[in-house]
Backbone as a ProteinNet text record, in pm:
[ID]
protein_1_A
[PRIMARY]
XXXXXXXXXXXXXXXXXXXXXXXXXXXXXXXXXXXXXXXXXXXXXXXXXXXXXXXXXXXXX
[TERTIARY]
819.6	802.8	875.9	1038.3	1061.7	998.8	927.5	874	780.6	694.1	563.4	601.3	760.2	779.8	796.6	851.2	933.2	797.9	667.4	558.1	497.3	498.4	475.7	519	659.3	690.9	683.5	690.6	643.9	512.2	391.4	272.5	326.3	339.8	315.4	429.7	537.8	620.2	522.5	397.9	318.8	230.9	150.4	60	163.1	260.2	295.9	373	393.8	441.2	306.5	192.6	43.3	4.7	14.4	37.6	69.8	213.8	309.4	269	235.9	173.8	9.8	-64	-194.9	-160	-86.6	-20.3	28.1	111.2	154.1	49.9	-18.8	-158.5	-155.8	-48.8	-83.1	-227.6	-301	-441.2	-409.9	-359.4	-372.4	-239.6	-146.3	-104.6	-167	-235.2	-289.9	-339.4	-476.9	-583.1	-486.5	-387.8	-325.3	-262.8	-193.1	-123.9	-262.6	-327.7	-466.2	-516	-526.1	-605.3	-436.8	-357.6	-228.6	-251.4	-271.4	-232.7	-357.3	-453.1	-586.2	-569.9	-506.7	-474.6	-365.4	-269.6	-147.6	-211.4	-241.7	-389.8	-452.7	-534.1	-623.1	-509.1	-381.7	-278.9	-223.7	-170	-130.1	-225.2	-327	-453.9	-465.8	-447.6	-512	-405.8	-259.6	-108.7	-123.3	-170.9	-148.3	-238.6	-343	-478.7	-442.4	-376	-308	-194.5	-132.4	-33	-62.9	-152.7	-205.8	-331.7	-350.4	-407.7	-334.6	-195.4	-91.5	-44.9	-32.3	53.5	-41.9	-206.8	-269.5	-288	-302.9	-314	-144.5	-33.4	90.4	61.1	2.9	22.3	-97.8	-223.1	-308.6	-208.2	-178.8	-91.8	16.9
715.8	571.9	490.1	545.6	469.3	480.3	601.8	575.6	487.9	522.7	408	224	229	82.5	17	137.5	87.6	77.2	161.9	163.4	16.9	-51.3	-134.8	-217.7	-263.6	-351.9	-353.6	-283.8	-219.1	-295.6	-285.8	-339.8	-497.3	-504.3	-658.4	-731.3	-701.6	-734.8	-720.7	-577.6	-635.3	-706.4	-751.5	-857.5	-995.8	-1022.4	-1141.8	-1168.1	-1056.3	-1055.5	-1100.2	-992.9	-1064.9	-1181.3	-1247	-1397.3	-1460	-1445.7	-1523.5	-1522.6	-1407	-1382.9	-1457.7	-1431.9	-1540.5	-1657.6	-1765.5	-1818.9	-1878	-1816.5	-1807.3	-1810.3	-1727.9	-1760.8	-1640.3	-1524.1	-1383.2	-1316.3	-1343.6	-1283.7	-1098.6	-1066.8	-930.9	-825.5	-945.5	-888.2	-832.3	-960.1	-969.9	-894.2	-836.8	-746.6	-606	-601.9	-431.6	-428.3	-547.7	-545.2	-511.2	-593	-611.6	-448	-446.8	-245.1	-186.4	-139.1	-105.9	-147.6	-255.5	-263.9	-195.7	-203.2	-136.8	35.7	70	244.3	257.7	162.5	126.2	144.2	75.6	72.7	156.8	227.4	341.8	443	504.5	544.6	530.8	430.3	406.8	426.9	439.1	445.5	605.7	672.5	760.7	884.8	812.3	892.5	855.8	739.6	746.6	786.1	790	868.9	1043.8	1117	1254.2	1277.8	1167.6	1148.3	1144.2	1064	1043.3	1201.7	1288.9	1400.3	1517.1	1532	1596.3	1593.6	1435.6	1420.3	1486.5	1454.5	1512.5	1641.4	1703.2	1861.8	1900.8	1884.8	1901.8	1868.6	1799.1	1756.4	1860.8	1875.2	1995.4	2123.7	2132.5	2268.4	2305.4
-1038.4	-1063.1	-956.1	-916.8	-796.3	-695.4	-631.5	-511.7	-515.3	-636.7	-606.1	-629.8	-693	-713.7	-541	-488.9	-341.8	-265.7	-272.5	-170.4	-190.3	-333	-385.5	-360	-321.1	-285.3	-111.9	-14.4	97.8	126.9	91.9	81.3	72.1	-60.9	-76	47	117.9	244.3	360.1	394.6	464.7	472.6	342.9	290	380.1	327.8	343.6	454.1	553.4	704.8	768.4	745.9	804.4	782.3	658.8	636.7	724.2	770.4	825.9	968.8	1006.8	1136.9	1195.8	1068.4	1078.5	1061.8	1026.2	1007.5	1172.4	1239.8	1349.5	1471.2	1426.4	1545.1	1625.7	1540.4	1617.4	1603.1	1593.1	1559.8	1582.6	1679	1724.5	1627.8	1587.7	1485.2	1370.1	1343.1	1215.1	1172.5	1307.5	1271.7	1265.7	1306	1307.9	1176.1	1120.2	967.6	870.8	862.4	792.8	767.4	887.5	921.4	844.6	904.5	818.2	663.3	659.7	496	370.3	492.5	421	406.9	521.4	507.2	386.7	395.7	283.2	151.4	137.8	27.6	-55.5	57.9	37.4	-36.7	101.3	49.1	-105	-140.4	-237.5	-351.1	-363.3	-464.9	-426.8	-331.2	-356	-432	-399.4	-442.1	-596.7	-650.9	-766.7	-852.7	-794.5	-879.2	-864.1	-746	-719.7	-857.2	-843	-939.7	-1110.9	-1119	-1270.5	-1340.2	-1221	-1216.3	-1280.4	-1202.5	-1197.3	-1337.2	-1399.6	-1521.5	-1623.9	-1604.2	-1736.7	-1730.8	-1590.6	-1588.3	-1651.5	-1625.9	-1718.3	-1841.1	-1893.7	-2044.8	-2092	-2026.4	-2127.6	-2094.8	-2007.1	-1936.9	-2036.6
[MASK]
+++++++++++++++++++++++++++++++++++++++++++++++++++++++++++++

């Protein structure tokens, strides 16, 4: 539960760094946070669906 609170909060710091950066008028930032936050993303969805797998194969197990 802590790791995924910390990846969680991780994400939403790059959500709102890319903000700050579109915002700013880095465009070339942007698009690399944006792409980053989308692999972040994917990542994070795909650890907790691995994760929520794990818990029910233990619980029939």
């Amino acid at each position: 539960m802590k790791l995924s609170k910390q990846i969680l909060i991780f994400a939403i710091l790059l959500i709102v760094a890319s903000i700050i950066l579109f915002l700013l008028g880095w465009e070339v930032w942007e698009i690399i946070s944006s792409i980053g936050g989308i692999i972040i993303a994917i990542l994070i969805f795909y650890s907790i669906e691995h994760l929520r797998k794990k818990a029910t194969t233990k619980k029939k197990g």
